[in-house]
py3Dmol code that shows the C-alpha trace and the ligand (Angstrom):
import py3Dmol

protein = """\
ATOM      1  CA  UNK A   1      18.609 -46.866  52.029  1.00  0.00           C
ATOM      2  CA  UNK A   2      22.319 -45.721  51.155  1.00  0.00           C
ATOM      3  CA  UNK A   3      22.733 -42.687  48.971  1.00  0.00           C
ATOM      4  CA  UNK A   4      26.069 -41.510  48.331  1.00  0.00           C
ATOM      5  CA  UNK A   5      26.863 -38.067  48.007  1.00  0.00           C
ATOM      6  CA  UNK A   6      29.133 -37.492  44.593  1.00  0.00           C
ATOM      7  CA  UNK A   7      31.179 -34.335  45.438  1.00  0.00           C
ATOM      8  CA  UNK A   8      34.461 -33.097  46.652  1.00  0.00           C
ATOM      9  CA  UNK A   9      33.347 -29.927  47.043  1.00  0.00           C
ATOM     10  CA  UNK A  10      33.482 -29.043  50.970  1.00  0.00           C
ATOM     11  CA  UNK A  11      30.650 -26.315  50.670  1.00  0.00           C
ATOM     12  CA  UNK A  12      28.543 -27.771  48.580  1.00  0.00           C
ATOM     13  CA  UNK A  13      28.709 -31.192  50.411  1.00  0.00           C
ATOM     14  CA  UNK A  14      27.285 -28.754  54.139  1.00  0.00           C
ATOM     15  CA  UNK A  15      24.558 -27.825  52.209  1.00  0.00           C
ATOM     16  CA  UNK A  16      23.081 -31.096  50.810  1.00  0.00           C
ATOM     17  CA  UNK A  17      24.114 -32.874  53.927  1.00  0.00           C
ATOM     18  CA  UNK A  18      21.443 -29.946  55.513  1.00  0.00           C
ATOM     19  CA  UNK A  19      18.766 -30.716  52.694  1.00  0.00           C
ATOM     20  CA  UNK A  20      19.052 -34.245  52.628  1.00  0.00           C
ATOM     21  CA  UNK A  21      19.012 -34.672  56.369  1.00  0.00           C
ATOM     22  CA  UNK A  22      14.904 -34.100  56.501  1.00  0.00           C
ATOM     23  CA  UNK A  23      14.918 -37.816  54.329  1.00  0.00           C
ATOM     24  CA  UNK A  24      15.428 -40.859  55.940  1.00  0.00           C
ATOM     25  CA  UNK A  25      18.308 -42.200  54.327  1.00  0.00           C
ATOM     26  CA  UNK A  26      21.716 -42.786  55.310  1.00  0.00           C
ATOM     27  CA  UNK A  27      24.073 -40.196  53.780  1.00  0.00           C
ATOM     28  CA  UNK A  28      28.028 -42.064  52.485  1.00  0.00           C
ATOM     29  CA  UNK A  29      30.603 -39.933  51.329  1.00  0.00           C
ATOM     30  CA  UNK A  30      32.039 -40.282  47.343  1.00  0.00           C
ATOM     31  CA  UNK A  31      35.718 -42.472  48.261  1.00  0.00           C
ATOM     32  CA  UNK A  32      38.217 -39.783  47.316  1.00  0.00           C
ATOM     33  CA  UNK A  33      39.333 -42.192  44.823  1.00  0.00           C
ATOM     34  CA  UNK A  34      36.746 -41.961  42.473  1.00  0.00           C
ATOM     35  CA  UNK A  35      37.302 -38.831  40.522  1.00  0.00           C
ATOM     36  CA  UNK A  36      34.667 -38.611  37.400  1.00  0.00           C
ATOM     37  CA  UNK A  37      36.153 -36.088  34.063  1.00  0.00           C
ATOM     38  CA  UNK A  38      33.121 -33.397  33.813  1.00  0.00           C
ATOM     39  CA  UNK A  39      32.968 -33.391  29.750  1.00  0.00           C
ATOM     40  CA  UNK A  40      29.081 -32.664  29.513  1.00  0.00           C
ATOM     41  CA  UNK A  41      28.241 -29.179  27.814  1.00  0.00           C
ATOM     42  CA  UNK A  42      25.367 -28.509  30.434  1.00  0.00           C
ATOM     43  CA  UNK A  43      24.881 -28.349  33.900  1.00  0.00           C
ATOM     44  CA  UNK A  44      22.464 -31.294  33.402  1.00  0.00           C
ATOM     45  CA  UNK A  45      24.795 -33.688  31.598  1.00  0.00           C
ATOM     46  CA  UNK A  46      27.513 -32.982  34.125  1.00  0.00           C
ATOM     47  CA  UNK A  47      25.415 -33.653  37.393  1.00  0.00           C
ATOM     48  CA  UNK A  48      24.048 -36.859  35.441  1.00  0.00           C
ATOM     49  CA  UNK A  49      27.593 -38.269  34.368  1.00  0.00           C
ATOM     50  CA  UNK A  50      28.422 -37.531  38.069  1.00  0.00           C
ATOM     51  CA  UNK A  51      25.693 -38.980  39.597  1.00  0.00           C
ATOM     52  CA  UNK A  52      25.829 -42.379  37.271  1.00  0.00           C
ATOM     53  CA  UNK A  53      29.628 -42.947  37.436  1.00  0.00           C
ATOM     54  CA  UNK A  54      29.747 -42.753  41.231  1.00  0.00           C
ATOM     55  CA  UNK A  55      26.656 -44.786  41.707  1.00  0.00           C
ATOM     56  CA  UNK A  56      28.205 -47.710  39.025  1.00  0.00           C
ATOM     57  CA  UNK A  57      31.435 -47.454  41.500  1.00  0.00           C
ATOM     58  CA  UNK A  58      30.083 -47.914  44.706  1.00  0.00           C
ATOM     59  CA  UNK A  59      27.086 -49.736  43.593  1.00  0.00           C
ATOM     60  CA  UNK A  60      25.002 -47.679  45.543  1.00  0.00           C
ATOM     61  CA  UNK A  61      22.261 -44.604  44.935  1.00  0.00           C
ATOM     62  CA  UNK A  62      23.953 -41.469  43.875  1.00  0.00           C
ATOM     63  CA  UNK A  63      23.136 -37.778  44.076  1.00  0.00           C
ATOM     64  CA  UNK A  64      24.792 -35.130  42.545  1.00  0.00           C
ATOM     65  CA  UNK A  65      25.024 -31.142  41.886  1.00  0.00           C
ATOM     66  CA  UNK A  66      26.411 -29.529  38.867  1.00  0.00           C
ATOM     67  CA  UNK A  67      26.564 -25.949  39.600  1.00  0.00           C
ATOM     68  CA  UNK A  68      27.832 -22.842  38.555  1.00  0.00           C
ATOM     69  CA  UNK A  69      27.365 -18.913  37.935  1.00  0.00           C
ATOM     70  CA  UNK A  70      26.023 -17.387  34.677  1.00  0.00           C
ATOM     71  CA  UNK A  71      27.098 -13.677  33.806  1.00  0.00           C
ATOM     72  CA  UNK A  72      25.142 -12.088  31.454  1.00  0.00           C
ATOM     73  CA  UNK A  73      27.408  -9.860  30.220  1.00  0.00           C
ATOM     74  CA  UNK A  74      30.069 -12.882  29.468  1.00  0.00           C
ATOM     75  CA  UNK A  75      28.014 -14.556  27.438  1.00  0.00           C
ATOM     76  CA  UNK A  76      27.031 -17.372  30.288  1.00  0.00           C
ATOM     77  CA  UNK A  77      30.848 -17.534  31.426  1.00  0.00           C
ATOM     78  CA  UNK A  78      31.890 -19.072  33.617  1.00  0.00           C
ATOM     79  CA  UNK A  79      29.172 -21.244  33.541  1.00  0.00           C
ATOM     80  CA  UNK A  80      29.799 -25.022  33.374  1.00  0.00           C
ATOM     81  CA  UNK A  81      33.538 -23.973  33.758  1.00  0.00           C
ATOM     82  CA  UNK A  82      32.885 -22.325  37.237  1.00  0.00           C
ATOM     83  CA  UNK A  83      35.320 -24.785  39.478  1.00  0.00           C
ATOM     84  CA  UNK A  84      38.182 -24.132  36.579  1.00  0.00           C
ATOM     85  CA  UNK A  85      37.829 -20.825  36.799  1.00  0.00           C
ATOM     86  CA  UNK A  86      40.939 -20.423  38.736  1.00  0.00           C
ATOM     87  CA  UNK A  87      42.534 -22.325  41.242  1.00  0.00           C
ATOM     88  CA  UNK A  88      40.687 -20.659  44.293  1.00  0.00           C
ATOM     89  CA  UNK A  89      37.712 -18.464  45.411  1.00  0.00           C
ATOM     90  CA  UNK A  90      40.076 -15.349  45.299  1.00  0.00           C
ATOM     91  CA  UNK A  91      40.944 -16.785  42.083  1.00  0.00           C
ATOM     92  CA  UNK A  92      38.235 -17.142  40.394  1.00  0.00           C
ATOM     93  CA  UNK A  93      36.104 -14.072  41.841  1.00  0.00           C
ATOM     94  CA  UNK A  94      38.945 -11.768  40.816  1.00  0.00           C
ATOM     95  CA  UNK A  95      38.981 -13.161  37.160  1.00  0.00           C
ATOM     96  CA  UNK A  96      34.720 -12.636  36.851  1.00  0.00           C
ATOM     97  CA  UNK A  97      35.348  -9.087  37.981  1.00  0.00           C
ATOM     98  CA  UNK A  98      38.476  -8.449  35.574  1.00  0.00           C
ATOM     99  CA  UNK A  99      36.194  -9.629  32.964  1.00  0.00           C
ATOM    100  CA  UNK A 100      33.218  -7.778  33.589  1.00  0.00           C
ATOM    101  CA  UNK A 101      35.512  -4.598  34.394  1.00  0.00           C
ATOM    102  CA  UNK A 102      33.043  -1.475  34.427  1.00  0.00           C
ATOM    103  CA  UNK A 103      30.320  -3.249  32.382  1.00  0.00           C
ATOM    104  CA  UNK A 104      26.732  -1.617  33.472  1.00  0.00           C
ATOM    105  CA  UNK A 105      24.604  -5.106  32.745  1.00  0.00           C
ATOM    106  CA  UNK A 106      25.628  -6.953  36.116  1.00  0.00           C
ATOM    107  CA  UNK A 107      23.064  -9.175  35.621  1.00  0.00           C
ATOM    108  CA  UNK A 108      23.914 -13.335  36.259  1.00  0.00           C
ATOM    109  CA  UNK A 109      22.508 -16.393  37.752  1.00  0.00           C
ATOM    110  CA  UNK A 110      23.791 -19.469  39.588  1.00  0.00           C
ATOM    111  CA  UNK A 111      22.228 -22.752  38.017  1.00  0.00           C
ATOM    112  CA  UNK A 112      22.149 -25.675  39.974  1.00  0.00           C
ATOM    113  CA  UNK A 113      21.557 -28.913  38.089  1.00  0.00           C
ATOM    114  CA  UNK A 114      21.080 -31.886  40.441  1.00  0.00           C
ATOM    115  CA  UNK A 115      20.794 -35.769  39.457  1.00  0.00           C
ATOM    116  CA  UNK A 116      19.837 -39.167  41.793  1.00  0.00           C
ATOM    117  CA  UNK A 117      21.298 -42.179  39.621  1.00  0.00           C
ATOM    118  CA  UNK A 118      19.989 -45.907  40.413  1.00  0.00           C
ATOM    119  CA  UNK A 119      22.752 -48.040  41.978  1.00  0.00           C
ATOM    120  CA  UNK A 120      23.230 -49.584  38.260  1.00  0.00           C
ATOM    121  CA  UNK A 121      23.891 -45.905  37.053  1.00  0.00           C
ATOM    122  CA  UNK A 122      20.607 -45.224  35.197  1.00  0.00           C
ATOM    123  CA  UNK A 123      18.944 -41.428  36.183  1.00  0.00           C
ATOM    124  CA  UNK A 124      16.281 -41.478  38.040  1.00  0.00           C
ATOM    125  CA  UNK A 125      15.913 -37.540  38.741  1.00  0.00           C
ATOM    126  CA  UNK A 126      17.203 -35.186  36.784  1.00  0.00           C
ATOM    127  CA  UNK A 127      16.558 -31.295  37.421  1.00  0.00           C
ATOM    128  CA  UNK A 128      17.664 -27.934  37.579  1.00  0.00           C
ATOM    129  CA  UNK A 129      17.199 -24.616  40.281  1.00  0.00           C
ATOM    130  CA  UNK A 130      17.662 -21.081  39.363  1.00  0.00           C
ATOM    131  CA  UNK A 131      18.358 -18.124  41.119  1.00  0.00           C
ATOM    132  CA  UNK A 132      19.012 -14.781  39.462  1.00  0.00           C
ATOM    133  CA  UNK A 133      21.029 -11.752  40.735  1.00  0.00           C
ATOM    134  CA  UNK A 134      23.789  -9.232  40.138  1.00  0.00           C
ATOM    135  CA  UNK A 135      27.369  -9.183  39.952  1.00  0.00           C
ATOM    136  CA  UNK A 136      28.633  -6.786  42.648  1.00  0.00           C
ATOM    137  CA  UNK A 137      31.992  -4.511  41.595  1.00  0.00           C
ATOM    138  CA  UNK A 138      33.796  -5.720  44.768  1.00  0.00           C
ATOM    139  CA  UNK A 139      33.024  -8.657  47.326  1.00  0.00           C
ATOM    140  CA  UNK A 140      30.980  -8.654  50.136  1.00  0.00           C
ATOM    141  CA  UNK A 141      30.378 -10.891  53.279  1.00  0.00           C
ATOM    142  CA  UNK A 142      32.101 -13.916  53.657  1.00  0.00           C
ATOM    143  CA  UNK A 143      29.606 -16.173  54.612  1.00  0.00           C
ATOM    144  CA  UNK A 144      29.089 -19.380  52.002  1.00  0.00           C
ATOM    145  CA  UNK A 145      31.366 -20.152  49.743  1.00  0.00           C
ATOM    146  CA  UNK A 146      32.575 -20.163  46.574  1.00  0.00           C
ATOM    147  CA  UNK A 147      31.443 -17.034  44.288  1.00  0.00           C
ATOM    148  CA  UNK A 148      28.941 -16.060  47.048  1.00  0.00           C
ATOM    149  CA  UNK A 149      30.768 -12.683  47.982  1.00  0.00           C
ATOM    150  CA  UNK A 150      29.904 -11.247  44.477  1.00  0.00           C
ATOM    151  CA  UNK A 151      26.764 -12.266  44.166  1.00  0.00           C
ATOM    152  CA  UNK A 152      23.663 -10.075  45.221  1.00  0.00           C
ATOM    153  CA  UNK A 153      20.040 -10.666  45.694  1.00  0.00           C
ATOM    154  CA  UNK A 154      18.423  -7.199  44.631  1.00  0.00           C
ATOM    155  CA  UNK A 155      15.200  -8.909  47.027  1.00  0.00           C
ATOM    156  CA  UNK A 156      16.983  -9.591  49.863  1.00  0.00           C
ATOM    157  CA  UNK A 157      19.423  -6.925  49.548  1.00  0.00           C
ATOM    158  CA  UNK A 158      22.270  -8.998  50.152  1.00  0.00           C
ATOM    159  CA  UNK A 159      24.910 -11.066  48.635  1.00  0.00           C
ATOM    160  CA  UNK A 160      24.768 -14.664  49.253  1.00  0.00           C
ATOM    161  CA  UNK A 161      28.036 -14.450  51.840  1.00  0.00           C
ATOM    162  CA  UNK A 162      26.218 -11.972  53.764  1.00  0.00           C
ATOM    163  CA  UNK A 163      23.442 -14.098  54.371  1.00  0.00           C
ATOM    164  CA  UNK A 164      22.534 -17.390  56.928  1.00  0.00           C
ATOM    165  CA  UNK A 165      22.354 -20.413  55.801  1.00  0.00           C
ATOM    166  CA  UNK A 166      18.876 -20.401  56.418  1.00  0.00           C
ATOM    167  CA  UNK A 167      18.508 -17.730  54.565  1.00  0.00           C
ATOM    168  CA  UNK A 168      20.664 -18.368  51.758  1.00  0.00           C
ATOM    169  CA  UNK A 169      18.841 -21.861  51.664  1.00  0.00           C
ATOM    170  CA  UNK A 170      15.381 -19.990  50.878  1.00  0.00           C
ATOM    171  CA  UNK A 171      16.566 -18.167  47.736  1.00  0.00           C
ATOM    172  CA  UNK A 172      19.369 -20.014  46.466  1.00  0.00           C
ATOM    173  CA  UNK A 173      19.226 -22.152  43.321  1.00  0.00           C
ATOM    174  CA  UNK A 174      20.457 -25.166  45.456  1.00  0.00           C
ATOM    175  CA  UNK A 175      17.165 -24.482  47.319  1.00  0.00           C
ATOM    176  CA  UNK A 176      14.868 -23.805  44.407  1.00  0.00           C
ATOM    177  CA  UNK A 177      16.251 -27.654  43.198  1.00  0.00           C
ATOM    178  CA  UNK A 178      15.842 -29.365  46.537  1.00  0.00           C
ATOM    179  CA  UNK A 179      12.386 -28.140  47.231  1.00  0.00           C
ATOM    180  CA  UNK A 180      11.522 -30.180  43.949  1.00  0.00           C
ATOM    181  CA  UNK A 181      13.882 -32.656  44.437  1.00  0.00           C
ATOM    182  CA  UNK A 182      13.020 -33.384  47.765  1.00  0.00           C
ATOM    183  CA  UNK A 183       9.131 -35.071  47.722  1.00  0.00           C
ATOM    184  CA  UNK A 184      10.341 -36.976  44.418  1.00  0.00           C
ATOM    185  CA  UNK A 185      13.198 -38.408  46.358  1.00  0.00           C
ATOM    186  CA  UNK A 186      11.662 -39.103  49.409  1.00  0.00           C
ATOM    187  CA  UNK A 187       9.071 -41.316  46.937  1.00  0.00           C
ATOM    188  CA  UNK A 188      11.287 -43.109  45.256  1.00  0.00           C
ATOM    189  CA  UNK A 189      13.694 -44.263  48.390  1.00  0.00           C
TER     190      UNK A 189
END
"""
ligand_1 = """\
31
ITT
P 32.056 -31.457 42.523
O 32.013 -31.546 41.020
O 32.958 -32.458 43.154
O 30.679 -31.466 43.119
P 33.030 -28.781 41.984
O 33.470 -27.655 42.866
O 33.950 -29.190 40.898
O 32.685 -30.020 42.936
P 31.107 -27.884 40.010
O 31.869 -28.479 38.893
O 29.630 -28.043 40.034
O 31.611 -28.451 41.410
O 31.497 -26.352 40.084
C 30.709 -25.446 40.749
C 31.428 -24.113 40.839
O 30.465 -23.108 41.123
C 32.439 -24.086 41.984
O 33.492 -23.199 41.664
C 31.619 -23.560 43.144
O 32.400 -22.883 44.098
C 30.628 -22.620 42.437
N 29.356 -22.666 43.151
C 28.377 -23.607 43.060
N 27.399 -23.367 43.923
C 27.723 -22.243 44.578
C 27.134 -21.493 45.598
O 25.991 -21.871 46.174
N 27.765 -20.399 46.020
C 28.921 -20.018 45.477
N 29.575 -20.676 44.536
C 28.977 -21.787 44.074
"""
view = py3Dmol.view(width=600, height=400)
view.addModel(protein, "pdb")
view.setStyle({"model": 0}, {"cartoon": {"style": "trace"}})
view.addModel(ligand_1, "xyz")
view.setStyle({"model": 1}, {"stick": {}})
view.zoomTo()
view.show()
């Protein structure tokens, strides 16, 4: 089977090309041309509008991940707005730590929400991975991606940039949704 992988995120995409290549399925990318408007409210309902258009345009299964970074002391922000944060990493990492300035709760979270939509668009999978952590007050590493820099797991002692891929994979909430995702996926293809 085809499954077509609904992002045009270049990090994101090197990580589920990693997960996805223990299944035996034959990854496509999304055609740049198919750009889908993220109006859902949650993580879920953005990964499943994702997942659904793309599959109803190329007729094929979809999979996609809605994902983002919750800060506690923002009230959830960024949240589902993490891409529009700002127009780059730099960006958007410097506006999370003007925000949070001095603030002593550094708790967050990143949320992945990931969906696998039928080649008519209907949602097959729907789920979401967790991984919580602190905000650090200046980045570090530059491994990853994204808001990795920032963010710190207290049990690993290290931000995600600082750690490998391998590593990062164990912890991450990208992980914790794959290791789920995974044996349902590999059923149903
Ligand atoms: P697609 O919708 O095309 O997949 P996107 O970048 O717009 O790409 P999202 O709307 O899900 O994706 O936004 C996710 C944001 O959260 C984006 O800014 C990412 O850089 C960030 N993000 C997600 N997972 C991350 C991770 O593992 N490490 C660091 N940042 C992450």
């Amino acid at each position: 089977k085809t499954l077509v992988v609904a992002t045009g995120n270049p990090g994101k995409l090197e990580e589920m090309k990693a997960y996805l290549s223990e299944l035996d399925v034959e990854l496509q990318l999304k055609p740049d041309e198919i750009e889908v408007e993220e109006t859902g409210e949650t993580f879920i309902e953005n990964a499943c509008l994702k997942a659904s258009e793309v599959a109803k345009a190329t007729g094929q299964w979809a999979i996609a991940d809605d994902s983002g970074l919750t800060v506690d002391a923002l009230n959830g922000a960024p949240g589902v707005y993490s891409a529009r944060y700002g127009t780059s990493d730099r960006d958007r990492i410097e506006r999370v730590l003007r925000e949070l300035g001095n603030s002593s709760n550094r708790k967050a979270a990143f949320v992945c929400a990931m969906a696998i939509a039928r080649p008519d668009g209907e949602i097959a999978i729907q789920l979401e991975g967790v991984c919580p952590g602190e905000i650090l007050e200046s980045p570090k590493g530059d491994g990853g991606f994204g808001y990795d820099p920032i963010f710190y797991v207290p049990a690993e002692q290290k931000t995600f940039a600082e750690m490998s891929p391998e590593q990062k994979h164990l912890v991450s909430h990208r992980g914790q949704a794959f290791k789920v995702l995974l044996p349902q996926l590999q059923n149903l293809l």
